[in-house]
mmCIF file of the N, C-alpha and C atoms, coordinates in Angstrom:
data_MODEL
# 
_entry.id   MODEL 
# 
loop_
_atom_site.group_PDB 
_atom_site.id 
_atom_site.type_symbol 
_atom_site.label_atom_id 
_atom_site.label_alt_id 
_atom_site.label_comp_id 
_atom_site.label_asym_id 
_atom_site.label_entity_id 
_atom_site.label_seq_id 
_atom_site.pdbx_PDB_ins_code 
_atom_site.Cartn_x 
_atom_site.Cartn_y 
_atom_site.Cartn_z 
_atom_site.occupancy 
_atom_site.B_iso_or_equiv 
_atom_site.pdbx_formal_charge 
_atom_site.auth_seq_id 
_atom_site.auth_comp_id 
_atom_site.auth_asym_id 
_atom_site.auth_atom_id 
_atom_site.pdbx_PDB_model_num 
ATOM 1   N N  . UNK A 1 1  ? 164.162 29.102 223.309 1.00 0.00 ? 1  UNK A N  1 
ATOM 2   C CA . UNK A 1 1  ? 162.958 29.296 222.567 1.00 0.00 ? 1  UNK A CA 1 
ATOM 3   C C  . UNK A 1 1  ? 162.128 30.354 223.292 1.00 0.00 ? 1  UNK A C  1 
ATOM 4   N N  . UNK A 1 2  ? 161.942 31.303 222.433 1.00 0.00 ? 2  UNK A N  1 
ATOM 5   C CA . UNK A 1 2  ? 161.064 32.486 223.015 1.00 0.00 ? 2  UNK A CA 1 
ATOM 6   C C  . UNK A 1 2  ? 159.079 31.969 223.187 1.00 0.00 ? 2  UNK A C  1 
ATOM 7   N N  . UNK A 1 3  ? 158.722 31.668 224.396 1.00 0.00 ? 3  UNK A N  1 
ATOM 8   C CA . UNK A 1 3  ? 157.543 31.222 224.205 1.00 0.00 ? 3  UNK A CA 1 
ATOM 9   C C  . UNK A 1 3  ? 156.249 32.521 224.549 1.00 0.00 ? 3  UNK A C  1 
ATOM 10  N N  . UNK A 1 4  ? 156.878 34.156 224.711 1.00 0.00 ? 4  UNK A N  1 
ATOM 11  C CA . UNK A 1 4  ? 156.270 34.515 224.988 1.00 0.00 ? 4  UNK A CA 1 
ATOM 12  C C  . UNK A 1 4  ? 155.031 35.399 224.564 1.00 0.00 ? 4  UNK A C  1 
ATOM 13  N N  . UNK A 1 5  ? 154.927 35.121 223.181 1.00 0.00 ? 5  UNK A N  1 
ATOM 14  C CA . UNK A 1 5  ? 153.549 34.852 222.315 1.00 0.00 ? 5  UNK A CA 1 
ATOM 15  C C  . UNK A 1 5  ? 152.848 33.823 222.432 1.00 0.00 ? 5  UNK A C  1 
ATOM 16  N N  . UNK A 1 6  ? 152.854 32.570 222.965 1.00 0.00 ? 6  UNK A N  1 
ATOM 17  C CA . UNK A 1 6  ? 151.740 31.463 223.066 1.00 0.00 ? 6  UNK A CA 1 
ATOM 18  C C  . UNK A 1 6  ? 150.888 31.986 224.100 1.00 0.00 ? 6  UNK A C  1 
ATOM 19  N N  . UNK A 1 7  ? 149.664 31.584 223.225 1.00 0.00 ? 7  UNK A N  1 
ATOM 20  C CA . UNK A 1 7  ? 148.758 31.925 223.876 1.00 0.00 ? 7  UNK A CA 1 
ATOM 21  C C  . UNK A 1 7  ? 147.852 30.901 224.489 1.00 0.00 ? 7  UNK A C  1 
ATOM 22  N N  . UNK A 1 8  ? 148.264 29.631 223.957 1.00 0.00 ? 8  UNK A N  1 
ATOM 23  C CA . UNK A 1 8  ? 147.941 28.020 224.383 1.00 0.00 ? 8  UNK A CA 1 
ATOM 24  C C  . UNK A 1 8  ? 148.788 26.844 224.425 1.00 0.00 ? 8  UNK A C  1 
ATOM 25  N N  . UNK A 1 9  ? 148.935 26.231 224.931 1.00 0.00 ? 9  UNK A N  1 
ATOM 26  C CA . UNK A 1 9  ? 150.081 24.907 224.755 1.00 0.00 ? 9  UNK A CA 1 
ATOM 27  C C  . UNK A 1 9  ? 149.088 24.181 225.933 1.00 0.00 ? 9  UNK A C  1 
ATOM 28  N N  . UNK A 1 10 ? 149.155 22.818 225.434 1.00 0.00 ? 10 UNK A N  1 
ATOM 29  C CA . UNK A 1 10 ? 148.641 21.619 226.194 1.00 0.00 ? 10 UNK A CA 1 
ATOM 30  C C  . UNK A 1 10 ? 149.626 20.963 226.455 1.00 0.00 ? 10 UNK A C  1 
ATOM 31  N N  . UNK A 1 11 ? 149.842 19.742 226.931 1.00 0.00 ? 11 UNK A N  1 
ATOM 32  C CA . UNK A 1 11 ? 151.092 19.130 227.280 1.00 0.00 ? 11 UNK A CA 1 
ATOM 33  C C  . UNK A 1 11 ? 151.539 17.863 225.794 1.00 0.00 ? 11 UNK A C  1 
ATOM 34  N N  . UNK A 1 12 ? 151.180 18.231 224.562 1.00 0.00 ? 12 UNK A N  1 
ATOM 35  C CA . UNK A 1 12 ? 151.606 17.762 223.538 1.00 0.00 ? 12 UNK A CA 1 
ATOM 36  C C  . UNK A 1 12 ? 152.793 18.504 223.311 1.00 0.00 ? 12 UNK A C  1 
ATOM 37  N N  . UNK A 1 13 ? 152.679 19.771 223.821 1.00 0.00 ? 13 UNK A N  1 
ATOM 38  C CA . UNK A 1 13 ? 154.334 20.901 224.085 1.00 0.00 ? 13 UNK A CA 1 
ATOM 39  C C  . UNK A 1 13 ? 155.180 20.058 224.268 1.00 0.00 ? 13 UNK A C  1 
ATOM 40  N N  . UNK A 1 14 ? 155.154 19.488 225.290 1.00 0.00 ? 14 UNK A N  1 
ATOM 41  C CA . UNK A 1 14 ? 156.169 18.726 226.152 1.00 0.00 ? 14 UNK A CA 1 
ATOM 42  C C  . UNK A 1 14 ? 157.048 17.535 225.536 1.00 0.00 ? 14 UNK A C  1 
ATOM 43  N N  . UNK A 1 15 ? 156.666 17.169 224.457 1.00 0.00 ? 15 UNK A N  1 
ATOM 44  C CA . UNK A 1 15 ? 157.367 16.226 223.295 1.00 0.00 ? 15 UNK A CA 1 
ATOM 45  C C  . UNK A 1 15 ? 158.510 17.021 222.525 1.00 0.00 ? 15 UNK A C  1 
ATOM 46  N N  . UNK A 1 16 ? 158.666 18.100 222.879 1.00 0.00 ? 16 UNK A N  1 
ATOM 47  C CA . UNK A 1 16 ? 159.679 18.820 222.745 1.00 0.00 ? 16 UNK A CA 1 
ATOM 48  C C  . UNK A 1 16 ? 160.777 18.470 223.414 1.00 0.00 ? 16 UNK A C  1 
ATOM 49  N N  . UNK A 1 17 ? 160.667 18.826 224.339 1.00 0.00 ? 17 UNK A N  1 
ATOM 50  C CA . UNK A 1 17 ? 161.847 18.530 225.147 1.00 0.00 ? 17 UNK A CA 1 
ATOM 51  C C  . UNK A 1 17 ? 162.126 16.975 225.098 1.00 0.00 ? 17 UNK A C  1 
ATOM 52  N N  . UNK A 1 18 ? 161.228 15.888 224.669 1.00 0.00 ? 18 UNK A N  1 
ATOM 53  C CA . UNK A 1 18 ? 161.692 14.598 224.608 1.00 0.00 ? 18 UNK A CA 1 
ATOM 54  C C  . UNK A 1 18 ? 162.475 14.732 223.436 1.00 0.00 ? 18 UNK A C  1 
ATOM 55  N N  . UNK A 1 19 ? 162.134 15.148 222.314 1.00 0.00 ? 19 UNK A N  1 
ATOM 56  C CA . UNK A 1 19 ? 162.725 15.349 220.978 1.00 0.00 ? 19 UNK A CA 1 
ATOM 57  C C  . UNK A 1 19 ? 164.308 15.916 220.702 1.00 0.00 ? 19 UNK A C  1 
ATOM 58  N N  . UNK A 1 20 ? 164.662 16.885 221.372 1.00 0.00 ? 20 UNK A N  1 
ATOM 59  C CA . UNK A 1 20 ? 165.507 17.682 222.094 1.00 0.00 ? 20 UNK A CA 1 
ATOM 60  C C  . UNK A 1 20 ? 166.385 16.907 222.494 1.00 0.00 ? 20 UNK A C  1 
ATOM 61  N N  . UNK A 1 21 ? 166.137 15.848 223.580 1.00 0.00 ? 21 UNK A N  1 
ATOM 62  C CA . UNK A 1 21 ? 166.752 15.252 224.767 1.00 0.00 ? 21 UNK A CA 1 
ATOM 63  C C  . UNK A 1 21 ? 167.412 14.404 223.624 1.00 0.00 ? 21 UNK A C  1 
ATOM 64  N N  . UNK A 1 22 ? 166.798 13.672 222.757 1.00 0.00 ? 22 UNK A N  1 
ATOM 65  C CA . UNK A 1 22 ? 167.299 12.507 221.667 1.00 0.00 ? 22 UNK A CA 1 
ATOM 66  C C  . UNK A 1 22 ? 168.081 12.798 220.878 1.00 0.00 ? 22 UNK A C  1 
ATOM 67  N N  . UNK A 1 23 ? 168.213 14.214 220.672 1.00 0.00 ? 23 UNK A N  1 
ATOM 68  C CA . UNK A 1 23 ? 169.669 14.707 219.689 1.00 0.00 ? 23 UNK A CA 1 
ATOM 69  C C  . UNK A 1 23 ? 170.317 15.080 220.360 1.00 0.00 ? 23 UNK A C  1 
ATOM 70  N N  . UNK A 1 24 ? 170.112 14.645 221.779 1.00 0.00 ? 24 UNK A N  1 
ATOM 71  C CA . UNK A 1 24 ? 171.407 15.148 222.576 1.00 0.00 ? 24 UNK A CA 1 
ATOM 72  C C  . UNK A 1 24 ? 171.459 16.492 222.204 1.00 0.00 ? 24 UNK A C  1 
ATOM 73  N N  . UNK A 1 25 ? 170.862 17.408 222.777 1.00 0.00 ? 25 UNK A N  1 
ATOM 74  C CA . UNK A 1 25 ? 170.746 19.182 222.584 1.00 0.00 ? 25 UNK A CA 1 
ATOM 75  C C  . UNK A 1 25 ? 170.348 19.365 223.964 1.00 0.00 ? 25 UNK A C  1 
ATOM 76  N N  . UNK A 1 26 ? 170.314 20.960 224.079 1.00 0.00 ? 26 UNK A N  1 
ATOM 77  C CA . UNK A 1 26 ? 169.881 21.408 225.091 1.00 0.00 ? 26 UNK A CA 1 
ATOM 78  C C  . UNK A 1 26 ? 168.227 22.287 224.590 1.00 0.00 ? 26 UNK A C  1 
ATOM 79  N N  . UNK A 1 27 ? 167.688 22.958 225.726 1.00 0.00 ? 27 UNK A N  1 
ATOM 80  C CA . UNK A 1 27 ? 166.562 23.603 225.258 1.00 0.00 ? 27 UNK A CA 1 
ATOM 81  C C  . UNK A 1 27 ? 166.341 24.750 226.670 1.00 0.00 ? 27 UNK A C  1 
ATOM 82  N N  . UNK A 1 28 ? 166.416 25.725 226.044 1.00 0.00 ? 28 UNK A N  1 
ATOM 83  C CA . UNK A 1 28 ? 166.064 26.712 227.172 1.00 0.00 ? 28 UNK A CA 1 
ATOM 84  C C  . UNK A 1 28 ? 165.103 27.567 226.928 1.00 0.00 ? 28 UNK A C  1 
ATOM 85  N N  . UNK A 1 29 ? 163.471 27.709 227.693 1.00 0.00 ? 29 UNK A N  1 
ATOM 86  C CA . UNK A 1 29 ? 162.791 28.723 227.274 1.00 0.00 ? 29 UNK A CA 1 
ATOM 87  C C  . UNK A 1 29 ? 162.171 29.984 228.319 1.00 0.00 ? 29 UNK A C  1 
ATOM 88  N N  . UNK A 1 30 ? 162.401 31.038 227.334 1.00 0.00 ? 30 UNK A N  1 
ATOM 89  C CA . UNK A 1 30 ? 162.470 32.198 227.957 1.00 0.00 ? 30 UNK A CA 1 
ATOM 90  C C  . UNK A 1 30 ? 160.520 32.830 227.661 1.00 0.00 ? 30 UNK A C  1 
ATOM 91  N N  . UNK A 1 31 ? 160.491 33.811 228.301 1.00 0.00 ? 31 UNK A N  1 
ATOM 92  C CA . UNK A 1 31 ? 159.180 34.339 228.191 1.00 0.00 ? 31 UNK A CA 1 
ATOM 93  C C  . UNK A 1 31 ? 157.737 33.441 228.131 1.00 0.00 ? 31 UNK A C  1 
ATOM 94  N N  . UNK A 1 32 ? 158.330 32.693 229.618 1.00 0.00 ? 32 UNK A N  1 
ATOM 95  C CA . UNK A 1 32 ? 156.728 31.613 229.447 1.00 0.00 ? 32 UNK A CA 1 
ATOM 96  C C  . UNK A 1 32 ? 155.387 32.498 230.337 1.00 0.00 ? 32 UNK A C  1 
ATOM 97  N N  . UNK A 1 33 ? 154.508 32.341 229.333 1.00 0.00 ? 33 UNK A N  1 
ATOM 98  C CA . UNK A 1 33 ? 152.773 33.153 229.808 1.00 0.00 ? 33 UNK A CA 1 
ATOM 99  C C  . UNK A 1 33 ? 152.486 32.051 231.213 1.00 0.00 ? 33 UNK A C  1 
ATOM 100 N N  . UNK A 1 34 ? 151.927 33.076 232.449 1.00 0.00 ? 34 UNK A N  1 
ATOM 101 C CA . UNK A 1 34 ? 151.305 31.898 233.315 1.00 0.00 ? 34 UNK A CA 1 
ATOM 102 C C  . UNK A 1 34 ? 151.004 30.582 233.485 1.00 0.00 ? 34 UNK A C  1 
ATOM 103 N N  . UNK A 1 35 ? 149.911 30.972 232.011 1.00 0.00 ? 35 UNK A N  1 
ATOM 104 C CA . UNK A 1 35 ? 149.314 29.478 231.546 1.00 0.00 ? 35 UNK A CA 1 
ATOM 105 C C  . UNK A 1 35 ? 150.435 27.985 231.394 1.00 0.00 ? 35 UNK A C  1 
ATOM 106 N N  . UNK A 1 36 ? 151.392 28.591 230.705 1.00 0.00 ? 36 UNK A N  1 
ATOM 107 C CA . UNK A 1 36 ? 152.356 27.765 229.805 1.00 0.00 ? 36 UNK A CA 1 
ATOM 108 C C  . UNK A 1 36 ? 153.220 27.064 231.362 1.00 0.00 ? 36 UNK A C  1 
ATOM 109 N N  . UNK A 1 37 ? 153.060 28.172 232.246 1.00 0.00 ? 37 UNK A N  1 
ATOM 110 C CA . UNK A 1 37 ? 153.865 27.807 233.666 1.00 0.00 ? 37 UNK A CA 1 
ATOM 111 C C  . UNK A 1 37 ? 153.044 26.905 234.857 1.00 0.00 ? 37 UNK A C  1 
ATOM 112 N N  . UNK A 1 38 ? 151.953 27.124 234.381 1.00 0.00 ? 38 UNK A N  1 
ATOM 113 C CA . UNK A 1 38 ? 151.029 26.284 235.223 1.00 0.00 ? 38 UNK A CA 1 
ATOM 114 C C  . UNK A 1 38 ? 150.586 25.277 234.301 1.00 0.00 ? 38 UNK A C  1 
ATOM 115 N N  . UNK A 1 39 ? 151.024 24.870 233.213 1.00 0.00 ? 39 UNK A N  1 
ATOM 116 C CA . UNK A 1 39 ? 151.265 23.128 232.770 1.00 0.00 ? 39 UNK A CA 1 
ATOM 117 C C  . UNK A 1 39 ? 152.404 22.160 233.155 1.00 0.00 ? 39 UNK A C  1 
ATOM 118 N N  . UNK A 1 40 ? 153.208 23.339 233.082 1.00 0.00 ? 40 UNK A N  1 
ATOM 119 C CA . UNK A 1 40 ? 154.841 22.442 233.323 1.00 0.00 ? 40 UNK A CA 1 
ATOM 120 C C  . UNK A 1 40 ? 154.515 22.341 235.529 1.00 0.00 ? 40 UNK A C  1 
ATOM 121 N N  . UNK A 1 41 ? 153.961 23.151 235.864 1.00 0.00 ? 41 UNK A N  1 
ATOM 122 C CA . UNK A 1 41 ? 153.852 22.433 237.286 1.00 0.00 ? 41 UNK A CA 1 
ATOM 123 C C  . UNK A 1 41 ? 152.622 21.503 237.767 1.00 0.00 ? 41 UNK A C  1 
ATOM 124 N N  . UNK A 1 42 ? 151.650 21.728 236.961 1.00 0.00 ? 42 UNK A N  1 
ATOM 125 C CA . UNK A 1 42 ? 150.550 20.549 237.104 1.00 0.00 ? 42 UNK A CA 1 
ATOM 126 C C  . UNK A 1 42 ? 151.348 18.899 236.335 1.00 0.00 ? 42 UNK A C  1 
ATOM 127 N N  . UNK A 1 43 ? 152.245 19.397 235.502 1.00 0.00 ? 43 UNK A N  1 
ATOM 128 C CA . UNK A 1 43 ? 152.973 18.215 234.970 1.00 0.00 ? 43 UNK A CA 1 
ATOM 129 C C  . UNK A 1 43 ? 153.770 17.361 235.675 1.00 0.00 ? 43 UNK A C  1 
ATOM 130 N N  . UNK A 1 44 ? 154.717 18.296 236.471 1.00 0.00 ? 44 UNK A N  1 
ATOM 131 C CA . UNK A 1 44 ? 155.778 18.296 237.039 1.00 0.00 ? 44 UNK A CA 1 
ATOM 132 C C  . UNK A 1 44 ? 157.143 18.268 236.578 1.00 0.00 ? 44 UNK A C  1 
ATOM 133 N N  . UNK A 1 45 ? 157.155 19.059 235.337 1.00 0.00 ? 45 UNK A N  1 
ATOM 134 C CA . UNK A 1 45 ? 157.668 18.985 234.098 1.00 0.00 ? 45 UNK A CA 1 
ATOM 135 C C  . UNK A 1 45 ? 158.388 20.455 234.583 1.00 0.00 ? 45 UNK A C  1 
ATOM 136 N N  . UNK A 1 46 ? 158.513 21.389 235.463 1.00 0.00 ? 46 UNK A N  1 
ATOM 137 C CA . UNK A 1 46 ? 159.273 22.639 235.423 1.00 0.00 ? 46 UNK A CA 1 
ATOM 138 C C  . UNK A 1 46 ? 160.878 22.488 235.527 1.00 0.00 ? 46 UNK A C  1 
ATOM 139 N N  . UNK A 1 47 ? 160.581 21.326 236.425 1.00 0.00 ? 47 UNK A N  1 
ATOM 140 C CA . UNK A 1 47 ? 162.482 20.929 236.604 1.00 0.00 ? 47 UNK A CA 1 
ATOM 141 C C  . UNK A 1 47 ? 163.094 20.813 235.280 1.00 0.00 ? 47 UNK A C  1 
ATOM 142 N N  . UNK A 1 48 ? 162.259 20.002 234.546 1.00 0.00 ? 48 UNK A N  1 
ATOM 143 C CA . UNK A 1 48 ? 162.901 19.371 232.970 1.00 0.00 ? 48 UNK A CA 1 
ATOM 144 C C  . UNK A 1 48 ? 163.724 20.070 232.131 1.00 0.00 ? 48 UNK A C  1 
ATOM 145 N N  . UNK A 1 49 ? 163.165 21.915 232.358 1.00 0.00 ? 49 UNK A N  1 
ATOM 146 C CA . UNK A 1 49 ? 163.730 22.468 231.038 1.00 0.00 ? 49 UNK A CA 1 
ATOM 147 C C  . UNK A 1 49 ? 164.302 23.928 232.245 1.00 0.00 ? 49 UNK A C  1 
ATOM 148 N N  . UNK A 1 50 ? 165.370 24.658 231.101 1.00 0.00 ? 50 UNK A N  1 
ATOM 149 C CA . UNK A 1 50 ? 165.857 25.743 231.712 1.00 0.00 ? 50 UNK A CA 1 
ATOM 150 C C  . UNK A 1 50 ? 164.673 26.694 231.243 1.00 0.00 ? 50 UNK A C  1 
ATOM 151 N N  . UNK A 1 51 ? 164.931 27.506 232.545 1.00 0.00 ? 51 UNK A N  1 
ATOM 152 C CA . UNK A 1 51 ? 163.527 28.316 232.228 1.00 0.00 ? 51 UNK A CA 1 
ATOM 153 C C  . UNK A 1 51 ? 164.640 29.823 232.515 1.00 0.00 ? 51 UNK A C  1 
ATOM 154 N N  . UNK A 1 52 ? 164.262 30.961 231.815 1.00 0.00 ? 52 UNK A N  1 
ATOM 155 C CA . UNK A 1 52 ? 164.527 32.443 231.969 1.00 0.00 ? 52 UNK A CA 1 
ATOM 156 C C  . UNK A 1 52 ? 163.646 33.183 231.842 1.00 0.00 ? 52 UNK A C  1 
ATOM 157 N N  . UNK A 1 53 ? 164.245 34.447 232.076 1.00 0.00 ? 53 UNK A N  1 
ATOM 158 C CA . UNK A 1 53 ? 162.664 35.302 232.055 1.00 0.00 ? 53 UNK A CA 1 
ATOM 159 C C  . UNK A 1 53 ? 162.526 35.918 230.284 1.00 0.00 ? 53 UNK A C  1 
# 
């Protein structure tokens, strides 16, 4: 998932990857903004998902 147009995400984002996890899928997102990178580590949520540039 290309996230690198968001310009906001709160951690209601993050029900994604629970959603994801339940169909047994994978999820990899590329082009995350600062912001979007400093939720998933105030979360502790960076491990969770594949991240690229």
């Amino acid at each position: 998932m290309d996230l690198s147009a968001v310009t906001f995400m709160d951690s209601s984002g993050l029900t994604l990857r629970n959603r994801t996890e339940a169909a047994q899928g994978t999820l990899e997102l590329r082009g995350l903004p600062d912001q979007t990178l400093r939720l998933l580590d105030i979360t502790a949520a960076r491990d969770l998902f594949t991240l690229t540039p």
